[in-house]
VOPAGU-2260 file (C-alpha; in pm, 1 decimal, decimal comma):
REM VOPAGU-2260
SITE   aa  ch    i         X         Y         Z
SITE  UNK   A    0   -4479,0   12398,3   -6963,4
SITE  UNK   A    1   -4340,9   12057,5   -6876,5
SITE  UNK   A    2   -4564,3   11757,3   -6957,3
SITE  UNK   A    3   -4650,3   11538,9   -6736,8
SITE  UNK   A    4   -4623,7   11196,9   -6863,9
SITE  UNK   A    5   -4742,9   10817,5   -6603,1
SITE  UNK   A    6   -4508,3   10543,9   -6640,5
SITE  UNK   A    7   -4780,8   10328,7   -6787,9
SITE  UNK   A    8   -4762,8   10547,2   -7035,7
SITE  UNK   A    9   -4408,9   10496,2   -7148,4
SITE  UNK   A   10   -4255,4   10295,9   -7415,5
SITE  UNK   A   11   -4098,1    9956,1   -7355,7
SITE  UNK   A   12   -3733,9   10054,7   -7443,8
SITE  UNK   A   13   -3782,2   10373,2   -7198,7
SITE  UNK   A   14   -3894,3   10150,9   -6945,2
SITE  UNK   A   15   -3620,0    9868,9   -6957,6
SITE  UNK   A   16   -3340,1   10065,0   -6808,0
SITE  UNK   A   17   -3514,6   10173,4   -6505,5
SITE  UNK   A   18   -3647,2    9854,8   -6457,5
SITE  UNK   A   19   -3274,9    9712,0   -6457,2
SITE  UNK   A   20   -3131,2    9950,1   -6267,9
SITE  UNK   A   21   -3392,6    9885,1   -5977,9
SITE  UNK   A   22   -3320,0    9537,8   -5990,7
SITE  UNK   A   23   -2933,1    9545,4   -5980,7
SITE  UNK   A   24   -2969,2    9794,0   -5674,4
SITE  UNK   A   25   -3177,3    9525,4   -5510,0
SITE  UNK   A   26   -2935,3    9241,9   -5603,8
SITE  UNK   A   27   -2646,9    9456,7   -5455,3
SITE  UNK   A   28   -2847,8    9537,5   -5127,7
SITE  UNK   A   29   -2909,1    9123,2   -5066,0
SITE  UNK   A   30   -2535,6    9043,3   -5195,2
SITE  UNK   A   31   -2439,6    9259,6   -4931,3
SITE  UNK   A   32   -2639,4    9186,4   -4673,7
SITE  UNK   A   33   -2603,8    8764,6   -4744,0
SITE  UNK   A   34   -2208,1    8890,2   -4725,9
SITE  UNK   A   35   -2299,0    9051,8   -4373,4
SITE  UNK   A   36   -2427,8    8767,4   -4223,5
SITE  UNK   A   37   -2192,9    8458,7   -4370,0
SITE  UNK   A   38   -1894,8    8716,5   -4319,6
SITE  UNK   A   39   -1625,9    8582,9   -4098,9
SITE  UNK   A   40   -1436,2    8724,5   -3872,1
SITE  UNK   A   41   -1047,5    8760,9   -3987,3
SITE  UNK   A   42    -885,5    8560,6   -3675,3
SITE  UNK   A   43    -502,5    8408,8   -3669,3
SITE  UNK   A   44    -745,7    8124,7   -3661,7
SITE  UNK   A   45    -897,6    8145,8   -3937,4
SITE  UNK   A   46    -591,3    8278,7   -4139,0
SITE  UNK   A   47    -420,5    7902,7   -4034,1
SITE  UNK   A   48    -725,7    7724,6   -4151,1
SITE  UNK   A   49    -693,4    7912,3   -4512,6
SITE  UNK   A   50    -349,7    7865,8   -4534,0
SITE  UNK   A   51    -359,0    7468,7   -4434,5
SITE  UNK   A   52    -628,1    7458,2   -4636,1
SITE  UNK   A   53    -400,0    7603,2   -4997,4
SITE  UNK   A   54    -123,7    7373,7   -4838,6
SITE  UNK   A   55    -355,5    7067,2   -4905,4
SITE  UNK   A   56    -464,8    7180,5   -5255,6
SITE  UNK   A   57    -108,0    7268,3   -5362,6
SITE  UNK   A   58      64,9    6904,6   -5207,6
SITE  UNK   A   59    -241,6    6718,0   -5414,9
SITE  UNK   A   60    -208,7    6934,3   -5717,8
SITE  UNK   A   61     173,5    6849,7   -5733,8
SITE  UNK   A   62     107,2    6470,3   -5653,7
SITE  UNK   A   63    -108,0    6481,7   -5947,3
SITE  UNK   A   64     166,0    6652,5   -6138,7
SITE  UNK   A   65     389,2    6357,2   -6053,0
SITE  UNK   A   66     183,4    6053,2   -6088,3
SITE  UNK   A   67      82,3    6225,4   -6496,7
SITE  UNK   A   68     474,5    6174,8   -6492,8
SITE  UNK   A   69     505,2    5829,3   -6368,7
SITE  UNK   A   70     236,1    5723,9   -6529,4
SITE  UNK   A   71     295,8    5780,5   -6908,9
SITE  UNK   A   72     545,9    5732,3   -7131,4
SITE  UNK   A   73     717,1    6058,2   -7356,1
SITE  UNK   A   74     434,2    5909,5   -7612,2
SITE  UNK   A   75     185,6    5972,1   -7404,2
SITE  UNK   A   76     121,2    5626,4   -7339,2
SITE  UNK   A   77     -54,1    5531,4   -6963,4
SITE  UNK   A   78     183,0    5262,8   -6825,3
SITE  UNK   A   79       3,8    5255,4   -6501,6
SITE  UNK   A   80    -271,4    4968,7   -6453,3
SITE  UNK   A   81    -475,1    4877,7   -6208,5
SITE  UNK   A   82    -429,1    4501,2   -6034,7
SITE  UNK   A   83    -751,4    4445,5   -5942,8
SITE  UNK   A   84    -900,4    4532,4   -6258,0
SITE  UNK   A   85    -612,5    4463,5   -6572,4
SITE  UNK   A   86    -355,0    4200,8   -6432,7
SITE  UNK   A   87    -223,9    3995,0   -6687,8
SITE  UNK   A   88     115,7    3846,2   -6672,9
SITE  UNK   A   89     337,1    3757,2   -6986,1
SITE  UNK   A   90     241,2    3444,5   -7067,8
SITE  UNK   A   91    -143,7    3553,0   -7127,5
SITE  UNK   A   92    -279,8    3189,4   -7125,3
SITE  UNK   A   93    -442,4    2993,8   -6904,7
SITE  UNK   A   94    -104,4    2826,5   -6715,4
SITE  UNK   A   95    -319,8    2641,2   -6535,1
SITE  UNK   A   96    -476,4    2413,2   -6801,0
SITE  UNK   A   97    -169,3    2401,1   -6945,2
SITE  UNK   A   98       1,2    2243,5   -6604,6
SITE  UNK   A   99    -261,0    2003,3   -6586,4
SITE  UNK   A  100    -181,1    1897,1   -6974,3
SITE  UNK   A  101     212,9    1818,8   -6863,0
SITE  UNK   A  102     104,8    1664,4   -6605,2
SITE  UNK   A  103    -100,1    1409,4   -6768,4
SITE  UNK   A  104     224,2    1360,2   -7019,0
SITE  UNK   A  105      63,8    1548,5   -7310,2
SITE  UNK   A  106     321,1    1781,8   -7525,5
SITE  UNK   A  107     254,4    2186,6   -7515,1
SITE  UNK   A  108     285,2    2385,6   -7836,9
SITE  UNK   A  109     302,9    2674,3   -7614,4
SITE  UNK   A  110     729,8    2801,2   -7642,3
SITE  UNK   A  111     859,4    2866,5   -7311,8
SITE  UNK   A  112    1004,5    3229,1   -7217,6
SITE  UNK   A  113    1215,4    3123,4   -6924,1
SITE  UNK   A  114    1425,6    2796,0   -6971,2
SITE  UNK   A  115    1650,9    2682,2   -6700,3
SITE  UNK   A  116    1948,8    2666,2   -6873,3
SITE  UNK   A  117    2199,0    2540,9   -6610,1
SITE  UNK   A  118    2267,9    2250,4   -6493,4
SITE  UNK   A  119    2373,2    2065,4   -6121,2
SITE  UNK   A  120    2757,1    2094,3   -6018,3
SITE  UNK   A  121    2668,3    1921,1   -5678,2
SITE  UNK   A  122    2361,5    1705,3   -5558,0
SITE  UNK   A  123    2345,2    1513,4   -5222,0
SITE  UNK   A  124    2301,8    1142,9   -5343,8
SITE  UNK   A  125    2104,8    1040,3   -4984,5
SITE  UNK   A  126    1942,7    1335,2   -4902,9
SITE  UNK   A  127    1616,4    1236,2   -4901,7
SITE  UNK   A  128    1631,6     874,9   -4856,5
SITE  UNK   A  129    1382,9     832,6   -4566,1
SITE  UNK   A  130    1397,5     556,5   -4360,7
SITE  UNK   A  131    1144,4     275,5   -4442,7
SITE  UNK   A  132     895,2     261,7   -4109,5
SITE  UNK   A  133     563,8     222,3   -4071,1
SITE  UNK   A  134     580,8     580,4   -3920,2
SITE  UNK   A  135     279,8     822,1   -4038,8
SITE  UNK   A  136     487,0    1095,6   -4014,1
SITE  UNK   A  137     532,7    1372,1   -4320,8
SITE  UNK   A  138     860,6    1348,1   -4448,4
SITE  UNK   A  139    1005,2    1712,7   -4555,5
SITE  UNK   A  140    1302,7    1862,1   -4680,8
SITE  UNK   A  141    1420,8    2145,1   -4572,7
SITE  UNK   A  142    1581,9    2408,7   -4794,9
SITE  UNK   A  143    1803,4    2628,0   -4674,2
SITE  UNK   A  144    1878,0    2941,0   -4953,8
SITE  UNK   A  145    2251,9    3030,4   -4869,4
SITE  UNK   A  146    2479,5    3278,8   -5001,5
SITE  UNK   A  147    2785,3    3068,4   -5128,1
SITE  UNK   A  148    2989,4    3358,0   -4922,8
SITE  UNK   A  149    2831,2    3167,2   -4576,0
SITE  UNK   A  150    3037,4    2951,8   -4507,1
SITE  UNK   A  151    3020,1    3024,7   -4144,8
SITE  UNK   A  152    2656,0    3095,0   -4179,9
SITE  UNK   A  153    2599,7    2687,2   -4288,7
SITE  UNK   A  154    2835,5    2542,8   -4060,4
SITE  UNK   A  155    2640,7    2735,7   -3710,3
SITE  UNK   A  156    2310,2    2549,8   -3888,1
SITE  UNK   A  157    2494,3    2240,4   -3857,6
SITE  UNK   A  158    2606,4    2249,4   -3561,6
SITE  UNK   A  159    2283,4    2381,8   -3341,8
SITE  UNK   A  160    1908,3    2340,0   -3503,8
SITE  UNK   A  161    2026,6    2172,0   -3796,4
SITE  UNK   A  162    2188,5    1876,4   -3552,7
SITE  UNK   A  163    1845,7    1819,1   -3413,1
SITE  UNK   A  164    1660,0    1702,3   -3683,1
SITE  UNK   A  165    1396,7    1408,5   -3668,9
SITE  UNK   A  166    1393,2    1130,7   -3840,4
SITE  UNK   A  167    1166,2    1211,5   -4110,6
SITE  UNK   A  168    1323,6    1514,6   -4155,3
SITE  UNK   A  169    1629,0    1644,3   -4446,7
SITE  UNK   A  170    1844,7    1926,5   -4466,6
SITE  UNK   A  171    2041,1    2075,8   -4770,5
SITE  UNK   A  172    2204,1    2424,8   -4858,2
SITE  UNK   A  173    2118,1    2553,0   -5220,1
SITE  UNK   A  174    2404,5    2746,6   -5333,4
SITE  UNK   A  175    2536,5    2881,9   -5688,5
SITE  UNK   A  176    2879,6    2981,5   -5817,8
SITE  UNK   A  177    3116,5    3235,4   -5622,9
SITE  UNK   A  178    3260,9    3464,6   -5834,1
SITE  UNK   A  179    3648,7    3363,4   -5728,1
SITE  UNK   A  180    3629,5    2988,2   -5825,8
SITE  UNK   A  181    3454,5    2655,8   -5637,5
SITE  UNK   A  182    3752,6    2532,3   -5462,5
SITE  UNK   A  183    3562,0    2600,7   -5103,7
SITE  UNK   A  184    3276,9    2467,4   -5204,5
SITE  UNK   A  185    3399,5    2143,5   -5364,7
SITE  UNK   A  186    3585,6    2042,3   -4965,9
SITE  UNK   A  187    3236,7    2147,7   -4818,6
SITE  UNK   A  188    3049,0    1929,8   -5034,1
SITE  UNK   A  189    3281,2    1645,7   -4993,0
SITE  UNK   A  190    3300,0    1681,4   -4611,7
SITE  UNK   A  191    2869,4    1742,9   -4538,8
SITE  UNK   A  192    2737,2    1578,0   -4858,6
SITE  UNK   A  193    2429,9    1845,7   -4819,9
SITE  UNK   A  194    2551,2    2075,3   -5086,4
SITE  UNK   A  195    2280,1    2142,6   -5358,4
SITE  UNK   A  196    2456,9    2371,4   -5678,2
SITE  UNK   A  197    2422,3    2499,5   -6030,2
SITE  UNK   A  198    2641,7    2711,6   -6247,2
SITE  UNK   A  199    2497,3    3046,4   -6199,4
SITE  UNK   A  200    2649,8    3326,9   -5984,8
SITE  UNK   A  201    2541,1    3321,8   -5666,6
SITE  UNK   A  202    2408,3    3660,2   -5615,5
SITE  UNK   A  203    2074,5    3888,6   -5547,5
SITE  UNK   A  204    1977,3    3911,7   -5902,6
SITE  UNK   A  205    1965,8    3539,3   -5963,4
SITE  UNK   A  206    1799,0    3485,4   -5629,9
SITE  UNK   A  207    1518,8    3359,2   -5866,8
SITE  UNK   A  208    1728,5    3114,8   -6018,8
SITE  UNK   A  209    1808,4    2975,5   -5705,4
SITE  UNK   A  210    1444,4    2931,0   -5655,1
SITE  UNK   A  211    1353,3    2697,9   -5981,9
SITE  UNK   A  212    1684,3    2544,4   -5919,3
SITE  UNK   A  213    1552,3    2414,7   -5548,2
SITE  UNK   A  214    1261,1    2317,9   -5734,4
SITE  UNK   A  215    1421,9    2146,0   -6032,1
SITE  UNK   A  216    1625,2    1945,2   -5767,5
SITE  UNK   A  217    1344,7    1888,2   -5478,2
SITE  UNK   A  218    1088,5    1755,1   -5801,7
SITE  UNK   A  219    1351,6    1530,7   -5932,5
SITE  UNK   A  220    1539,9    1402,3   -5616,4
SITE  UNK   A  221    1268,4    1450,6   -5349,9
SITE  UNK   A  222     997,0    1248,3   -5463,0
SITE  UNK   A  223     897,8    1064,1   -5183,0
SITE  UNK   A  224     909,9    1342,1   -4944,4
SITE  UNK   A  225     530,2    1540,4   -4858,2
SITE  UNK   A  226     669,9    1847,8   -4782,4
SITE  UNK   A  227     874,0    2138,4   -4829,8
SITE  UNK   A  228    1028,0    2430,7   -4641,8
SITE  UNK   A  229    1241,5    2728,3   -4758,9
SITE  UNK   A  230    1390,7    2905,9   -4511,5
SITE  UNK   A  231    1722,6    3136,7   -4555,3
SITE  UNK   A  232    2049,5    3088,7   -4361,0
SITE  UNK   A  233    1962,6    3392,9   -4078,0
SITE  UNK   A  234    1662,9    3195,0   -3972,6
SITE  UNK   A  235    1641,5    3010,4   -3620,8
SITE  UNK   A  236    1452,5    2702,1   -3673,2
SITE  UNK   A  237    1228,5    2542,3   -3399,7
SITE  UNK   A  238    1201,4    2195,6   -3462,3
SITE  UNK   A  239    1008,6    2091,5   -3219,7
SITE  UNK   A  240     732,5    2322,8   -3325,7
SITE  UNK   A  241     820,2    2252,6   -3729,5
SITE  UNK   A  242     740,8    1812,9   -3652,5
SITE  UNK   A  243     410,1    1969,9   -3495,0
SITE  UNK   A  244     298,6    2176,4   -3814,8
SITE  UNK   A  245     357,7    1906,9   -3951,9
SITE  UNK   A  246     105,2    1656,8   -3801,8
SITE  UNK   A  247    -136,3    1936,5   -3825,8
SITE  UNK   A  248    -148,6    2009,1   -4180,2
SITE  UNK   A  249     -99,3    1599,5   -4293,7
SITE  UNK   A  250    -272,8    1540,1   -4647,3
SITE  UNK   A  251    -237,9    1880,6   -4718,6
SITE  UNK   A  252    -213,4    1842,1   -5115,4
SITE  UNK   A  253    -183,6    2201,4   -5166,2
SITE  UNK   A  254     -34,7    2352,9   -4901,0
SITE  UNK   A  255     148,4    2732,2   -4952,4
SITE  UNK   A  256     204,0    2847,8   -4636,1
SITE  UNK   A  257     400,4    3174,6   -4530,8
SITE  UNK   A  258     402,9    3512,3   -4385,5
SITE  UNK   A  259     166,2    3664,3   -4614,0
SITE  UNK   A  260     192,8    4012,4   -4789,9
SITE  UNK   A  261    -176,6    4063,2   -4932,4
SITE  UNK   A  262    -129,2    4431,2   -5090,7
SITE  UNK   A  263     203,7    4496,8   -5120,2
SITE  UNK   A  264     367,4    4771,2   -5346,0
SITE  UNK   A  265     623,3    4757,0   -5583,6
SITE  UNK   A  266     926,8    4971,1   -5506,8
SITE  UNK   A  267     962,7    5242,3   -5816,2
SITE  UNK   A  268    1304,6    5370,7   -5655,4
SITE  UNK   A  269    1576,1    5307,9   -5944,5
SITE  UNK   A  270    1904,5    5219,5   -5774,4
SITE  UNK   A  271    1743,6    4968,0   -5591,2
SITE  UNK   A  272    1754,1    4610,9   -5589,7
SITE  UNK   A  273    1362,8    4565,3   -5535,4
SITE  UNK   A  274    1307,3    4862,5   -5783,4
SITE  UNK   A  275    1076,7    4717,5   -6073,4
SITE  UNK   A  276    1031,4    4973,5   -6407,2
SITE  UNK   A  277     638,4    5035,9   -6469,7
SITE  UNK   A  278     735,7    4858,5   -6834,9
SITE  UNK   A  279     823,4    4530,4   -6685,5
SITE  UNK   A  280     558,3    4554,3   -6428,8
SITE  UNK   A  281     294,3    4829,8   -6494,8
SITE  UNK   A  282       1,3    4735,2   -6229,0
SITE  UNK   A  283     -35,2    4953,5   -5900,9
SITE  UNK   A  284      50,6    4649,1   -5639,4
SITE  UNK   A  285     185,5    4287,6   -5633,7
SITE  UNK   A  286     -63,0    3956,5   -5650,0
SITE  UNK   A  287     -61,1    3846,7   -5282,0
SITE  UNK   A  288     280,7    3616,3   -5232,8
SITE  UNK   A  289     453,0    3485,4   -4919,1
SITE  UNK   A  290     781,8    3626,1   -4790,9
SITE  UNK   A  291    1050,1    3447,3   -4900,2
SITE  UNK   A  292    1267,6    3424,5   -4585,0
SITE  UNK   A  293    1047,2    3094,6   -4473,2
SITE  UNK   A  294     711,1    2903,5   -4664,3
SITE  UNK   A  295     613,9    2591,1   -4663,0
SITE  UNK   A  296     497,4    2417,4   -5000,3
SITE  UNK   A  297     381,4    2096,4   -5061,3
SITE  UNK   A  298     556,4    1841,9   -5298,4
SITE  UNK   A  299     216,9    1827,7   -5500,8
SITE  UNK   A  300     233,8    2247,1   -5541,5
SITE  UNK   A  301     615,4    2212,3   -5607,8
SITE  UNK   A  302     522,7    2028,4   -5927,9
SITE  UNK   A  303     307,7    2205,8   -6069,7
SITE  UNK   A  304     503,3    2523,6   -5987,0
SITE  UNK   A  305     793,4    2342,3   -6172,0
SITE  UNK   A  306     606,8    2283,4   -6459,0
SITE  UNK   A  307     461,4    2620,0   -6446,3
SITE  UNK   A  308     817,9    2781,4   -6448,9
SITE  UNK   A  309     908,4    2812,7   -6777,7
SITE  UNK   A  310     595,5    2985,7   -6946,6
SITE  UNK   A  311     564,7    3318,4   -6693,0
SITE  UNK   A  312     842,2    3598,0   -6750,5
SITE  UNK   A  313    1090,3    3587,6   -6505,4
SITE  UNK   A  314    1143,5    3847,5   -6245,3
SITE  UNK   A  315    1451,1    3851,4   -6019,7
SITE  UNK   A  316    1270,1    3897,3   -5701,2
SITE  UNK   A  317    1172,0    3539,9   -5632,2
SITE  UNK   A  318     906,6    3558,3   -5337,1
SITE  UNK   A  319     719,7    3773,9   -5564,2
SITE  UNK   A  320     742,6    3620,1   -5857,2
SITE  UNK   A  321     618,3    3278,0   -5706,8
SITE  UNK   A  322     325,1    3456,0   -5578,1
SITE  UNK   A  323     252,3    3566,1   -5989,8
SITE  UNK   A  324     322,2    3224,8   -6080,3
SITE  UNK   A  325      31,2    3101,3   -5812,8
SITE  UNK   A  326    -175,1    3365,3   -5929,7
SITE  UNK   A  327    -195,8    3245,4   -6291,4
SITE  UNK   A  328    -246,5    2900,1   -6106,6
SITE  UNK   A  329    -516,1    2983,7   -5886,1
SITE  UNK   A  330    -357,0    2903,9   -5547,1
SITE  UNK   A  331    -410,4    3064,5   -5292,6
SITE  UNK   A  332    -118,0    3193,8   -4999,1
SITE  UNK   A  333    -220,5    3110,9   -4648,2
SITE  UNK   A  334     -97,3    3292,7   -4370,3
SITE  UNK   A  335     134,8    3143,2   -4088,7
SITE  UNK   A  336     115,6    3309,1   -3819,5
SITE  UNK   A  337     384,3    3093,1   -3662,8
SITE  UNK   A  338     681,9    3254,6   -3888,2
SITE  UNK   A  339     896,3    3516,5   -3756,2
SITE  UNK   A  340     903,6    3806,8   -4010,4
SITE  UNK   A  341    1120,9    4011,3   -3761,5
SITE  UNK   A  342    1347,6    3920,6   -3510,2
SITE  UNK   A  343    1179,8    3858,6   -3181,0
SITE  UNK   A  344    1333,6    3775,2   -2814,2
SITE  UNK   A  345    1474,7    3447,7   -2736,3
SITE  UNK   A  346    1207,7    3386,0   -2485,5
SITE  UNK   A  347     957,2    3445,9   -2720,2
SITE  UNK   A  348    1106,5    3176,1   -2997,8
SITE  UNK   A  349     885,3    2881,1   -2777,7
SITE  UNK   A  350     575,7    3038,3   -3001,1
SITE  UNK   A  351     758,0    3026,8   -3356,2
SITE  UNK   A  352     814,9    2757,3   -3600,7
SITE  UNK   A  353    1118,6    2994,3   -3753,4
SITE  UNK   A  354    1214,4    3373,2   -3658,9
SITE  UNK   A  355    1415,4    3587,3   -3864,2
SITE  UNK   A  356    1711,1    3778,1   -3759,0
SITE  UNK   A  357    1953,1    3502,8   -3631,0
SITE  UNK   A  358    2301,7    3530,6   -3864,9
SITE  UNK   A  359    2547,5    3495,2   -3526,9
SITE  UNK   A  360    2665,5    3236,0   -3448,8
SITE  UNK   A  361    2598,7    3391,1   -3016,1
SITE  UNK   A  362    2275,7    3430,3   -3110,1
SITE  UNK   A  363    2180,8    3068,4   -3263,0
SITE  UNK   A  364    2357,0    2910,2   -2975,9
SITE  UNK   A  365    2176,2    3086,8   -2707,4
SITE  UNK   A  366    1796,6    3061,2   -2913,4
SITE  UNK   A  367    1900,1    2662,9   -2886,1
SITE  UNK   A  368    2006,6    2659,5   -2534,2
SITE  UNK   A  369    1709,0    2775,7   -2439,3
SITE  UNK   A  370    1474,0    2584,2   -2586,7
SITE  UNK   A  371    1673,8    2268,4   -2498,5
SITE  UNK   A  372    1556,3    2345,3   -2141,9
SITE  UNK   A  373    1218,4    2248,8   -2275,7
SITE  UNK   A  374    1294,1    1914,8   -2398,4
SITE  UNK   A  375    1419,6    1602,2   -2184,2
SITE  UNK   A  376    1697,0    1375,7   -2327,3
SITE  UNK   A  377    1704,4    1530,6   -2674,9
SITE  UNK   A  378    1929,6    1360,2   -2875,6
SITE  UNK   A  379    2041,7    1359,8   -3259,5
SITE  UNK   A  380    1874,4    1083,3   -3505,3
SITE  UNK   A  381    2161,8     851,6   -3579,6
SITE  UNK   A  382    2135,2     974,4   -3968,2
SITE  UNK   A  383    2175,5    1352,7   -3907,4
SITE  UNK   A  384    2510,6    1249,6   -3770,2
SITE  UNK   A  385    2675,2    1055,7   -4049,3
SITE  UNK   A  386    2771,7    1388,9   -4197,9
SITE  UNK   A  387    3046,7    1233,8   -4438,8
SITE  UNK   A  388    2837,2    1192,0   -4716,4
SITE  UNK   A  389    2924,6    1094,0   -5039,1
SITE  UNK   A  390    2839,9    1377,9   -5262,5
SITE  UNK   A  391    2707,2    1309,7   -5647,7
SITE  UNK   A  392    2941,5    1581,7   -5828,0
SITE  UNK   A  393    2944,8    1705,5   -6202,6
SITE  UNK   A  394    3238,5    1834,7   -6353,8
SITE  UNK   A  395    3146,1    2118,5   -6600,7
């Protein structure tokens, strides 16, 4: 006869698996019926979303792939910093304290790391003697950074915006060494006496040399002038508009003035000739700088950025490394809206103080023909047209 026998009166152990078994029935029944209701429909719709969605999560998985790559060494060492948090530039002192030390005539014990080692083949010897008025006018130089290959480039300058100048205004070409000789260079001098040159080759990669050269010279020759402006040799000036920046920024002790890049990149594409290795620059973007195709700078700044030359590494793009070197100083780029980063229509030139994009000679002309209409009776300053100029040379 079969016993009957009450759960209650059952052991624990005989208990436990029924128990369990009841409960992973009832887990089942809600998993299923939670799967019933959030269940969606399989659409084409729906199939797209899924696979855009793996799309994403593959692309990101294999940028994160990549930037491990770029961003360590075969050591395993991170390379890649972050600007706004780690920049430091070799040399890690405080440049400006030092500046203000030369400039009071006291010796640094700090060794330089980027002498200027070269030395002037050509100066103008009356470039930037101003004429001696009771005029309240800025005087400025203006520097025009020329491939020594221009020739033709220089001589359109010359003969259109560069004729115009006013009185408190200079001109000169800055120019290094062709690679064939300097028998071209040496007739050009001689015949326009605005011929600034050193003994480095003129080419991209010393584009920074060029730089502290115009410096060097502009420091040294220039002293008596407020003002500078760089500009490069496929730039249409507007001089009308450059004598009224002028008069507007007067007293200006520290002006840096430019088409401003605020975040900018550097370009990691070897083969290059912006490409920069993470080792010589390992932080994510550039300090903010000022284009190099036109800026203005005060004679004040240009000191101190003279000074400041030889104690930050050098880098051979030179509009960025300026901007480092004014980092480390604490100066500050302004932006000038009045600078032409891209070429721009010749009716729309009345706006600009210099627009980029004019290397023909058609299309200088007809930018200054133009905006002669807008000016009665314009007529050379009597200086601008002694261009016969005796020329200070060096034989090296």
């Amino acid at each position: 006869m079969e016993e009957n026998i009450s759960l209650s009166e059952m052991s624990r152990d005989e208990v436990k698996p029924i128990d369990l078994h009841i409960r992973k029935t009832t887990d089942i029944l809600n998993i299923q019926k939670e799967m019933q209701i959030n269940l969606k429909p399989i659409t084409e719709k729906n199939k797209l979303e899924d696979e855009k969605l793996k799309q994403k999560q593959l692309v990101k998985e294999n940028e994160n792939k990549k930037q491990t790559q770029v961003n360590k060494m075969p050591g395993g060492i991170a390379l890649k910093k972050s600007y706004d948090r780690e920049f430091k530039y070799p040399l890690d002192i405080n440049l400006k304290q030092l500046v203000q030390k030369l400039e009071s005539g006291d010796k640094s014990s700090v060794q330089p790391i980027n002498e200027h080692n070269y030395h002037f083949l050509y100066t103008p010897t009356n470039s930037c003697l101003f004429e001696q008025d009771n005029s309240t006018l800025s005087k400025i130089v203006i520097l025009v950074k020329s491939s020594v290959k221009n020739f033709e480039r220089r001589n359109v300058i010359r003969s259109t915006w560069g004729k115009y100048l006013e009185k408190n205004m200079r001109l000169v070409f800055l120019l290094g060494l062709p690679s064939n000789g300097n028998l071209a260079i040496r007739k050009e001098s001689t015949l326009y006496g605005d011929i600034v040159q050193e003994n480095f080759i003129d080419n991209y990669w010393n584009n920074t040399v060029k730089m502290m050269m115009a410096y060097r010279w502009a420091v040294s020759f220039c002293n008596t002038s407020d003002y500078l402006f760089f500009v490069d040799d496929d730039y249409f000036v507007n001089i009308d508009n450059l004598q009224a920046y002028i008069k507007k920024v007067k007293d200006n002790k520290m002006l840096f003035s430019g088409t401003f890049l605020g975040r900018s990149v550097p370009y990691r594409v070897n083969g290059s000739k912006w490409y920069i290795s993470w080792e010589d620059y390992p932080y994510d973007r550039w300090p903010p700088y000022l284009a190099g195709g036109a800026y203005f700078v005060s004679l004040p700044l240009a000191r101190k950025f003279n000074l400041a030359f030889p104690f930050v590494k050098p880098m051979h793009i030179d509009d960025v490394y300026l901007g480092i070197v004014a980092k480390k100083l604490d100066v500050r780029p302004l932006q000038n809206r009045d600078i032409g980063y891209r070429k721009v229509k010749v009716q729309s030139l009345r706006r600009y103080i210099a627009c980029h994009g004019y290397d023909k000679k058609e299309d200088v002309e007809k930018a200054l023909t133009y905006m002669r209409q807008f000016k009665v009776n314009i007529k050379p300053p009597k200086m601008v047209q002694q261009i016969k100029v005796p020329q200070r040379i060096v034989k090296v």
